[in-house]
N, C-alpha and C positions, 0 to 999 in steps of 0.2 A: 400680749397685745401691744401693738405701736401705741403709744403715748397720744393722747389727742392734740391736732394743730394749735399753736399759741393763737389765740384772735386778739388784735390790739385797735381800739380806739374803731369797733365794730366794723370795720372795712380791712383789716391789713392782715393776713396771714404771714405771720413769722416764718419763713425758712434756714435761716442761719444768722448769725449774729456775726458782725464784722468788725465792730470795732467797739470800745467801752473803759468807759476812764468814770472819774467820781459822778460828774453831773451829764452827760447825753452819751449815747448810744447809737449804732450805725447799724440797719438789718438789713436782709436781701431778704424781701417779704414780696407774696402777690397780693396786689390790688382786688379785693372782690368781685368790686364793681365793675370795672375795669377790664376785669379780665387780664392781667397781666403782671409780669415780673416788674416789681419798682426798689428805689433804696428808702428808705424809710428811715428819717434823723431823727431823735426825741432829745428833750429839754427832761430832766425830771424837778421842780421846779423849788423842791424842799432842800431846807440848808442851803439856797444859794451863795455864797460869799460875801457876793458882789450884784445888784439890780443889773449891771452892763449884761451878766451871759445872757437874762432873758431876752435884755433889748436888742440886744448883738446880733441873737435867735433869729424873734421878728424880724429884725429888720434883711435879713438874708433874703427871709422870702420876700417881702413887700419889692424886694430890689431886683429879684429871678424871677419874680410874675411880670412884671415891665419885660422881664427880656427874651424874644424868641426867634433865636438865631442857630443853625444848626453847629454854631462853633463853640455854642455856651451850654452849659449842664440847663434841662427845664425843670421846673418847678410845675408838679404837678397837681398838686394841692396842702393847704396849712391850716392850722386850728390848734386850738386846746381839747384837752379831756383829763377832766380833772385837775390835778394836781401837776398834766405833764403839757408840753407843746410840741407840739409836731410837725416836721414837713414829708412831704411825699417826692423824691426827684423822680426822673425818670432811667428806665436801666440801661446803664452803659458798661457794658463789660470791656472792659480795659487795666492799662498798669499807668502808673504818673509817671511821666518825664524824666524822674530820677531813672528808674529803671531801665527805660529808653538809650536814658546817655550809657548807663553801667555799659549794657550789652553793646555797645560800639559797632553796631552792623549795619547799619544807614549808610544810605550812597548821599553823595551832594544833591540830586533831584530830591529825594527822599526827606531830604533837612530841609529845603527851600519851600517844598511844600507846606509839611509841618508852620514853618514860618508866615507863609502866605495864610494859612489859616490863622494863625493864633491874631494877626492884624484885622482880618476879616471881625474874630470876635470884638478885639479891644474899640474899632471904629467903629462897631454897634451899639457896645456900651458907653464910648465918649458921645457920639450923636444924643443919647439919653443923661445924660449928664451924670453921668457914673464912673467913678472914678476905683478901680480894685483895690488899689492899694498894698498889695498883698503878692504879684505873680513872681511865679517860682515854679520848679519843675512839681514841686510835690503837688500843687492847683492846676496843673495843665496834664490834662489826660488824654491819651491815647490808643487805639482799640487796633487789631490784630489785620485790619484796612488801612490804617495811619490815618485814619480821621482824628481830628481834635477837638476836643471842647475844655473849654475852660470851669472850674468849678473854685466849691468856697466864696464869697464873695459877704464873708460873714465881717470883714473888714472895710466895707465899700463905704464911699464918699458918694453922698447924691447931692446936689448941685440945686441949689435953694430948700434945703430941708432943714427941719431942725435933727441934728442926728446925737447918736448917744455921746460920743466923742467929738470933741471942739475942734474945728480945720486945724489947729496949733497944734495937733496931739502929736506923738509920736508914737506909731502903730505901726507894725510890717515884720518883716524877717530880715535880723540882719543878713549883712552881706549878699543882699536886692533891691536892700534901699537905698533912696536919690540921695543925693548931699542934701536937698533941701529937704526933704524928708527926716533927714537925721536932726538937721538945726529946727525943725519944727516949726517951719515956716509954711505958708496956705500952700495948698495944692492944687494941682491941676493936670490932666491928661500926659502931660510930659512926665510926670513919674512913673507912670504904667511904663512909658516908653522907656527909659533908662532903665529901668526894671528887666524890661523886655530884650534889651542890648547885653546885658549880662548873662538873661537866660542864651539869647544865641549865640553867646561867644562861647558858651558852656557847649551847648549841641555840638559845636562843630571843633573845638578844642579839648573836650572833656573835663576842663580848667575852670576855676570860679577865682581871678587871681586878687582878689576883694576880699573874704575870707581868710581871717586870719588866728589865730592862735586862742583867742579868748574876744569878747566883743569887745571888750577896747581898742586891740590892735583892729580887730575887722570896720568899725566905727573911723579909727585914724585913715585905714585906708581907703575907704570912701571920700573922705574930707581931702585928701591929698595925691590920689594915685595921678599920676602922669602917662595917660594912653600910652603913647609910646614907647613907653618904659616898662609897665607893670603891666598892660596887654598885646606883651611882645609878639604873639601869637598871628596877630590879624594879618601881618605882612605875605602869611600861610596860606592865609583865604582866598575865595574868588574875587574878581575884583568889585562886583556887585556886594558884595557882602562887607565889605570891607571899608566899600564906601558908605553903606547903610551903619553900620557898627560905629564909625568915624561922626554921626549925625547924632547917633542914639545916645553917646557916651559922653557927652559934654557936659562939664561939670554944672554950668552957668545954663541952667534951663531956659531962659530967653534966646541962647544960640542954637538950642536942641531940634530937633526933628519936631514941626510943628503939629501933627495927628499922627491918628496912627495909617490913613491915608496916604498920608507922603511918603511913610515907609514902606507902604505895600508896594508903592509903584515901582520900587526899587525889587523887589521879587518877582512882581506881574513882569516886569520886563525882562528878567531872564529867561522868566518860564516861557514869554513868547516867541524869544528867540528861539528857543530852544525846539518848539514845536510847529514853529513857523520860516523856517532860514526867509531871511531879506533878502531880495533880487537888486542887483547893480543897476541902476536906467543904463540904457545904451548908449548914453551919452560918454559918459565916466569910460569906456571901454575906446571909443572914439577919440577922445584925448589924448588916451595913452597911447593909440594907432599914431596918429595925428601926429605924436612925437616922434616916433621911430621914423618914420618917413621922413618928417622934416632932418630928423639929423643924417638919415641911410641920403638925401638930395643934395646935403652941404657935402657930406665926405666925398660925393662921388663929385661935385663940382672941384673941390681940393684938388682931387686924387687927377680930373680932367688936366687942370692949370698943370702940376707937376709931371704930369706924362708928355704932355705940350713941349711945356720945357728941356723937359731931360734926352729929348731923340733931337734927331737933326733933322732939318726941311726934309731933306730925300727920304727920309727913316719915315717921317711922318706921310709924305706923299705914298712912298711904297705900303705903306701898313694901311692905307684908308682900302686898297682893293685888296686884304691879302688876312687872312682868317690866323695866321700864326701866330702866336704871343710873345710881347718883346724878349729882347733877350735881355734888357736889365732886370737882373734880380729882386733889386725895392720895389721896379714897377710890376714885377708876378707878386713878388708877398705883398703890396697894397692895393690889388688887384682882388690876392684872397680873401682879404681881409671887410672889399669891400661885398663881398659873394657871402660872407658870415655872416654879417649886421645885416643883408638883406635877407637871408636864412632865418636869423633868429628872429628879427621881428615878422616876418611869415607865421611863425615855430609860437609868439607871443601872443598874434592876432588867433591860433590856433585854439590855444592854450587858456585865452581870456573867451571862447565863445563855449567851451568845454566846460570851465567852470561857470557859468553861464545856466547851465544846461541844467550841469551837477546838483548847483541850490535847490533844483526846483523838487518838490513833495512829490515820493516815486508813483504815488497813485492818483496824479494828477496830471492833466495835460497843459503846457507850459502858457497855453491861452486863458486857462479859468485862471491860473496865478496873479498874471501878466494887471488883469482887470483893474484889480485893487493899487499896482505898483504902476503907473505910467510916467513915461521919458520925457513927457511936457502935459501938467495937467494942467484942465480949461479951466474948470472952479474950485469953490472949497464949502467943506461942510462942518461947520462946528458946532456942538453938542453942550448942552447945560444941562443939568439933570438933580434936583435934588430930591430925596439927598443925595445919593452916586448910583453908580450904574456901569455895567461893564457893556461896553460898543459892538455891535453885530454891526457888516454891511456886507448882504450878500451870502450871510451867514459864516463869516469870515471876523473871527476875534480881532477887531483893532487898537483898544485899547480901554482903560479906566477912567471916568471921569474923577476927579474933574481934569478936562485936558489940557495941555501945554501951549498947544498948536493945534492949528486947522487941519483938516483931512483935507489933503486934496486928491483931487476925484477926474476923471473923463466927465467931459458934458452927457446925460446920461439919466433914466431911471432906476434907483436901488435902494434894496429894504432894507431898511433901515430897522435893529431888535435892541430892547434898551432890556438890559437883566441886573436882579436886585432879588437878593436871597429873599425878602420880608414881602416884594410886591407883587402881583401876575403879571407875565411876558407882555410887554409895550412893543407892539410893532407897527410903521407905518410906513409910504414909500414917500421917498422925498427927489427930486428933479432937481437935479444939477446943471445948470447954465452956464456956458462960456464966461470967460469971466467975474464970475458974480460969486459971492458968500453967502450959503444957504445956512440961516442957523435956527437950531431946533431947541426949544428951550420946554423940559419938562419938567413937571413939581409932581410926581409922584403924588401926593398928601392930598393933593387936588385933581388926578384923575380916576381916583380910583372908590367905590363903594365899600360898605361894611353890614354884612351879615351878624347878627345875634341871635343865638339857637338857646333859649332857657328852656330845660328840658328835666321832666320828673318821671321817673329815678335821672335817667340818663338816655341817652342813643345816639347810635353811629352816624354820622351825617353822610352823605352822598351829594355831590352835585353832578352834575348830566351822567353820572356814573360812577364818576371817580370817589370815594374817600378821602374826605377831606381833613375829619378828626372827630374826636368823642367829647361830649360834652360830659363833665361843665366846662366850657371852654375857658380859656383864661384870657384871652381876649376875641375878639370877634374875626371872622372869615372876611380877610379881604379878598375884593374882585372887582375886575372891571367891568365900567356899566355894559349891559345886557339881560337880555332872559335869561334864565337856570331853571332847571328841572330840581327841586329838591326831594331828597327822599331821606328820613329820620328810621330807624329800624332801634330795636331793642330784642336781642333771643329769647326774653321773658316774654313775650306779648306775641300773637298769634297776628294782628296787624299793621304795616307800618302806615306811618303818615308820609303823606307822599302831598307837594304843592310845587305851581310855577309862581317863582318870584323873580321880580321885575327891579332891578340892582342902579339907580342913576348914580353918578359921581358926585362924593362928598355927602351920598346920605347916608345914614345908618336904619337898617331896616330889624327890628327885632320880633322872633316868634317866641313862642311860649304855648307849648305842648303839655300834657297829663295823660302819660300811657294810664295808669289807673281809672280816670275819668274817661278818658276814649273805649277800655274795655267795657265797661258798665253801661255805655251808650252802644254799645252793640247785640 
């Protein structure tokens, strides 16, 4: 007979064990309650060496319950029992980044993506005042979609806390850490980044040229490496990348890439090229016409003066009624010559309305394009958003806040959609005037409500339909104001609870359910 299932800390069923050194343990266990596959870290709590593994422990979770982003590992739930402590993540089937790089089969989309996300994570965690401390390909995982999320965070910096390790400490993995990191100087978001510059210079070179022979040389060369010299490589890369690389790797963290924000816009922007080709205004096309003419009008005016010149009165009077071509030779080849510059620039005004054509998205017609790109715009629309938001108009990607520059726009109505992994879809129409600066200014934090489901044992939530997540939740359902239909289900219980809640902005609305007490009332 098969052996009976392990039960751990009355909710975890053991399925394989993953990993196991003196003090914690890694299992791929399902959740009871749950219902579902989760990874499951233990503490065991006896003989510890050192008070830090416990603190270290806790403070992991306390720091992945704040965080819930689809680019960071979740924390599902944590506690003691007994003698051990516990976390629950959630299952992500994947390999770490080492592996990634090993297998060298990523395309440059492929890496750029990867990138885009890992910044996505880190400006999650820097807006919450969290600092990793720690990234490296072995904490950046990746699943067989190329999705990413970042994990470990058992070394994090939170931003007004008392934490177990003094801002002075020197914590990380060599050959990822900043300079100032090594001289143990305070920290700040820009070490994730310089961190983060090493991992991509890795992804896309397979090279860590920081690393060296034992941690002293790898230590020296953090303290002294000379980009140009010792990440000879970059000269390799796209140019996007190269410029973001050149930002991230500054010794002198006051000179560095100031979030991890400013680095993304450096990815967002290739990715939109990439999936967007930019249309020339017709003007720029104009120009270059403009020139051709002008010069194909002076040569022929030359070319008049010298043909004038070089026949004689009768030569010139006979040839005004007479279709045959002189018989000086310079005057037929600069004759041809002017018949070729009136050719090619024909041949160029051809060739610039072709490629014209060519940029445009093949499953579009060059009018829905055209909407967003206009050759003399009336107004402008500029967008504040915090905390950030990536720009719809017309449902047409234009860019990340925070922006540079004004949108400009045709005089005009258009919908305007503000998106934000953590918030629900902001959309409103905004009218554009001749003239005039339309600017939209949102705080996310202040339009939006907060749902709380406390719910015993547990149950799925529903709003107008959708699944929205299982409680206990680990922080509250946000939404913007409106009515919702809620529905609460549990497979143990034969009824669900079902209420319309009424959602305004900036309140927090909390229920508190007992399937046990509702069965007994029926």
């Amino acid at each position: 007979m098969p052996e009976p299932a392990k039960i751990l800390f009355d909710r975890f069923e053991i399925t394989d064990t993953l990993k196991k050194d003196q003090h914690t343990t890694v299992y791929l266990a399902n959740h009871i309650y749950l219902g579902k596959k989760i990874i499951l870290k233990t503490l065991s709590t006896d003989e510890l060496p050192d008070k830090t593994f416990l603190d270290r422990f806790k403070r992991e979770a306390k720091i992945l319950a704040q965080l819930d982003h689809p680019n960071i590992i979740k924390v599902l739930d944590f506690g003691t029992a007994g003698n051990s402590f516990y976390i629950s993540f959630e299952y992500f089937e994947s390999r770490n980044l080492r592996k990634v790089i090993k297998e060298n089969n990523l395309s440059v989309n492929d890496k750029i993506s990867l990138c885009i996300q890992l910044f996505k994570a880190l400006d999650a965690a820097h807006q919450r005042g969290i600092i990793h401390r720690d990234i490296k390909p072995e904490n950046i995982l990746i699943n067989s979609k190329l999705e990413l999320k970042i994990a470990d965070f058992g070394l994090a910096l939170v931003r007004d806390d008392l934490i177990l390790t003094h801002k002075s400490s020197i914590v990380g993995t060599p050959g990822y850490m900043s300079p100032e990191q090594i001289r143990g100087e305070e920290l700040t978001p820009q070490t994730d980044l310089f961190s983060s510059g090493i991992v991509i210079y890795e992804l896309f070179t397979n090279v860590n040229p920081l690393i060296g022979k034992d941690i002293s040389e790898t230590i020296n060369n953090i303290l002294n490496f000379k980009i140009e010299k010792d990440f000879n490589k970059i000269s390799t890369l796209p140019v996007n990348i190269q410029k973001v690389l050149h930002e991230l790797l500054r010794k002198n963290f006051s000179k560095r890439t100031k979030s991890a924000l400013e680095a993304l816009n450096y990815f967002v922007l290739k990715d939109e090229l990439k999936s967007q080709p930019v249309i020339q205004p017709e003007k720029k096309k104009t120009k270059k016409t403009f020139f051709y003419w002008v010069a194909a009008i002076t040569i022929i005016l030359i070319a008049g003066f010298l043909i004038n010149k070089s026949l004689s009165p009768d030569e010139n009077f006979h040839n005004l009624g007479n279709n045959n071509k002189p018989s000086n030779p310079e005057i037929t080849e600069l004759k041809d010559s002017m018949q070729n510059i009136a050719d090619s620039t024909e041949t160029d005004k051809k060739e610039a309305d072709i490629k014209t054509v060519d940029t445009l998205p093949k499953d579009e017609p060059a009018k829905e394009v055209q909407e967003l790109v206009t050759n003399s715009a009336d107004g402008k629309l500029f967008v504040e958003v915090n905390p950030w938001a990536e720009v719809f108009i017309n449902d047409k990607r234009i860019d990340t806040t925070p922006l540079k520059d004004e949108i400009e726009l045709e005089s005009g109505e258009y919908e305007l959609k503000l998106v934000h992994p953590d918030f629900p879809l902001y959309s409103e129409k905004v009218e554009i005037k001749s003239g005039e600066l339309k600017t939209v200014k949102i705080n996310f934090y202040e339009e939006v409500g907060y749902l709380d489901c406390k719910i015993f044992p547990w149950g799925e939530i529903y709003i107008n339909g959708t699944h929205k997540s299982t409680t206990p939740l680990r922080k509250p359902i946000v939404l913007m104001p409106g009515i919702y239909n809620l529905k609460i289900t549990n497979s143990n219980y034969d009824k669900d609870i079902e209420q319309v809640v009424t959602i305004n902005a900036k309140d927090s609305v909390v229920l508190r359910y007992n399937f046990d007490e509702l069965a007994k009332q029926q």
